[in-house]
N, C-alpha and C positions, 0 to 999 in steps of 0.2 A: 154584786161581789166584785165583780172586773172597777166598775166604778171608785170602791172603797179600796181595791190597791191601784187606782192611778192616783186617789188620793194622798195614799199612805207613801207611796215612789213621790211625789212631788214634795210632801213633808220632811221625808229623809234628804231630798236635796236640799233643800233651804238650810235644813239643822248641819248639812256639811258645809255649806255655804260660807255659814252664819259662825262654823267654828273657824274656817279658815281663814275669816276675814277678823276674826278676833286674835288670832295666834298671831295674822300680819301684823295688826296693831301694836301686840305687846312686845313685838321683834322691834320693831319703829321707834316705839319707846324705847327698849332696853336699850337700841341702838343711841340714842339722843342720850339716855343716862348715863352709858359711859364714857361719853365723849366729854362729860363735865368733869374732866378727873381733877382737876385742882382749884383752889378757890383763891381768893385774896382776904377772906374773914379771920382775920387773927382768931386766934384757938379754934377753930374747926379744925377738924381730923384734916382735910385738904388745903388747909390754911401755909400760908407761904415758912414757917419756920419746920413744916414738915415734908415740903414737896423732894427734896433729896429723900424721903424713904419710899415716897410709894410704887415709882418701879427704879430697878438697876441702874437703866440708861439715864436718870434724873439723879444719880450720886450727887453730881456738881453742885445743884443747888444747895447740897449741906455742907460741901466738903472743897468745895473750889476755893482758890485762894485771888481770884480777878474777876471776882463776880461785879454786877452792877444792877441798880442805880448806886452812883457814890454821889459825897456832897462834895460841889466842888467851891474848894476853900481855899481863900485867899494866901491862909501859911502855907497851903502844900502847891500852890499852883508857883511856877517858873515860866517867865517869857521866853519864849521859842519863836522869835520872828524869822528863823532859818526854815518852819513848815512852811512856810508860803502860805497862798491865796488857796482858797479852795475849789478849784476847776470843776464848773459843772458843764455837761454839753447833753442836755437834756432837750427831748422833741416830746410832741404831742404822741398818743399812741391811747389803744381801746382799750378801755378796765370794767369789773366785776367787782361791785360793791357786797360784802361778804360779812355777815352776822357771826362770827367766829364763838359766840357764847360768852365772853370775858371781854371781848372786844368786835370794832366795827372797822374793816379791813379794805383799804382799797388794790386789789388788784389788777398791775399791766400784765395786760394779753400778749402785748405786743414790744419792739421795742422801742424802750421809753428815752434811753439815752444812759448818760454814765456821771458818775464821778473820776478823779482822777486822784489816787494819795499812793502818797512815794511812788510813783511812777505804772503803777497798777490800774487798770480800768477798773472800777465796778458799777457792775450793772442797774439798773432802779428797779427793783424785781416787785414792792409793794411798797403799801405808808398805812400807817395805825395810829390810834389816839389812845391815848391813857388819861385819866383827870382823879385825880386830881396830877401832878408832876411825878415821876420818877427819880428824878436827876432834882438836887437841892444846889442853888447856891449861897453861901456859907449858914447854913442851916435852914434858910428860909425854901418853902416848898412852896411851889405858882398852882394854878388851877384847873391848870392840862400843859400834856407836851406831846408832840406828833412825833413820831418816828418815820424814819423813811427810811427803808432796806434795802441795802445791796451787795449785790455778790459779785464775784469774780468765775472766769468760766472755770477755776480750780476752785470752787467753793468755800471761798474765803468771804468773810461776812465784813461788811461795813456799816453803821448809824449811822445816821446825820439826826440829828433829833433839835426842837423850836423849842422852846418854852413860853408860855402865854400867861398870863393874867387877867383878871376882871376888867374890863372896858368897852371899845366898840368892836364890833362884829369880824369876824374873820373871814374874810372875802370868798378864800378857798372853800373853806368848812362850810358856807354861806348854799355855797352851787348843789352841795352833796344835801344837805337835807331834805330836801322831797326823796332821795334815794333811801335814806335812812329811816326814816318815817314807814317807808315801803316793806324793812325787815326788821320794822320793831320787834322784840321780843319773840323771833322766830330762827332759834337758835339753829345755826349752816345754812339759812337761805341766803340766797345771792337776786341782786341786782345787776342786768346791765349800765352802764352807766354813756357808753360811747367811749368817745375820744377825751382824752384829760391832758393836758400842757401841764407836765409839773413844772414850768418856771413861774407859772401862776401864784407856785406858793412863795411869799415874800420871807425873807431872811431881815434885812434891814439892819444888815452891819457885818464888815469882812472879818472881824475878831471870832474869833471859837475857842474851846476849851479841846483838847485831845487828850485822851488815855487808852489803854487795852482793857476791857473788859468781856463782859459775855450777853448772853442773851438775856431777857429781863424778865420771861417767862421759861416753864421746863422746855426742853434739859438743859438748861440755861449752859449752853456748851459757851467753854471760853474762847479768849484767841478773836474778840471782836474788837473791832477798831471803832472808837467811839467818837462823833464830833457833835460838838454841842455847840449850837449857836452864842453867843454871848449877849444879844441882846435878847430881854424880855416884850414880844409882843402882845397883843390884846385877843380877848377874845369874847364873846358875849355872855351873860349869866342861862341866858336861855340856850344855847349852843351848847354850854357845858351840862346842861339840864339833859337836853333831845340825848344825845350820846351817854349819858348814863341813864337814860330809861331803856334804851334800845338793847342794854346788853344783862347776861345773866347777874353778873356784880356790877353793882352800882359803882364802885370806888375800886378801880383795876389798877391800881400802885404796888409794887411790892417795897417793901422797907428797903430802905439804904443800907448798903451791906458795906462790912470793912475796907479799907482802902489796904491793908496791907504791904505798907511802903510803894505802891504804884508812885510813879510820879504823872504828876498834872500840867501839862503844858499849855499855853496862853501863845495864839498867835495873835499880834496885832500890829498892822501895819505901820512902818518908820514914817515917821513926821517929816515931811520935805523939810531940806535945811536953806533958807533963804540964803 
């Protein structure tokens, strides 16, 4: 008898065991599932023409008037060689390579260094890929574009964004792939990655594109300073492959949104006059 209730005590623990490590599971999930709140699949309920409904704080997305990506077009762009150059003073610093679900994320831990526009510091706080491009220029869409994010310690948001097309390999993106590979398909894990020199990443022309816009994902909050490099770099078929299998959407673009009389500024350096 004593026998058959140490039995029947140890059965009842496993079957509590066994329920609570099933309620952690479905918690774990639930938690992964709502972190997928919006998609890039035109006509899904989460699809980008509806991300302004699904919560409050995402209004902008339906309802903002400087939203972005825009196409930037040769009618609406105006040279502006009065922006200047674009001052970077960027160092090495230790980053968290980061499966965001939609995208693959690199973040500095530490600090990275700054941009300088109109006379503002901003910080280098992360850099992300989107592919196929977000930003068009005069209609034509390229095959990825990196974003590099930064902020000011007033929480003012900056871009710097590449645009790349089909060709040879992307040197940067080159170093990160064994990192990437590491959180394939394993949506908010992180990677250490060490030390990262964002001057590593090549620009390869002082000309850019400037406008205001906003963020490119919800809550796509406005009030973003955008610069866009001007020339088109390279980047590999297989590179643009690795980075869309790694994340939840294959194709993390959101459509070109109206330009709404923004103007579009062209900086590019005065030709020495012999």
């Amino acid at each position: 008898m004593a026998d058959h209730s140490i039995k029947l005590a140890t059965l009842s623990a496993f079957l509590v065991l066994f329920i609570l490590l099933l309620q952690s599971h479905i918690a774990i999930s639930q938690e992964v599932a709502d972190k997928m709140e919006f998609s890039y699949q035109k006509g899904s309920e989460l699809g980008p023409e509806h991300w302004g409904n699904i919560h409050k704080e995402w209004a902008a997305c339906g309802q903002g008037q400087m939203q972005s990506p825009v196409d930037l077009s040769d009618d609406r762009v105006e040279i502006l060689p009065l922006l200047g150059f674009l001052r970077r003073s960027y160092r090495p610093a230790a980053t968290v390579l980061k499966n965001r679900g939609h995208d693959i994320m690199l973040r500095f831990e530490g600090n990275a260094g700054s941009v300088r526009i109109d006379g503002s510091e901003y910080a280098l706080k992360q850099l992300h890929w989107h592919s196929p491009s977000e930003h068009t220029i005069n209609g034509r869409r390229f095959h990825m574009e990196l974003h590099m994010v930064h902020q000011t310690a007033d929480n003012r948001t900056a871009v710097v964004g590449i645009l790349y097309t089909l060709g040879r390999s992307e040197p940067f993106l080159a170093k990160m792939e064994r990192y990437i590979d590491m959180i394939k398909d394993k949506h908010e894990a992180e990677e250490e990655v060490g030390l990262v020199d964002p001057r590593e990443i090549k620009r390869g022309s002082r000309k850019y594109y400037r406008y205001m816009g906003s963020l490119t994902t919800p809550p796509c909050t406005e009030g973003v300073v955008w610069t866009i490099i001007n020339k088109v770099r390279t980047v590999s078929r297989e590179q643009v492959r690795r980075l869309r299998q790694a994340v939840h959407d294959p194709m993390n673009a959101r459509p070109i949104q109206e330009i709404n009389n923004r103007g579009i500024g062209l900086f590019r350096p005065r030709r020495k006059e012999n």
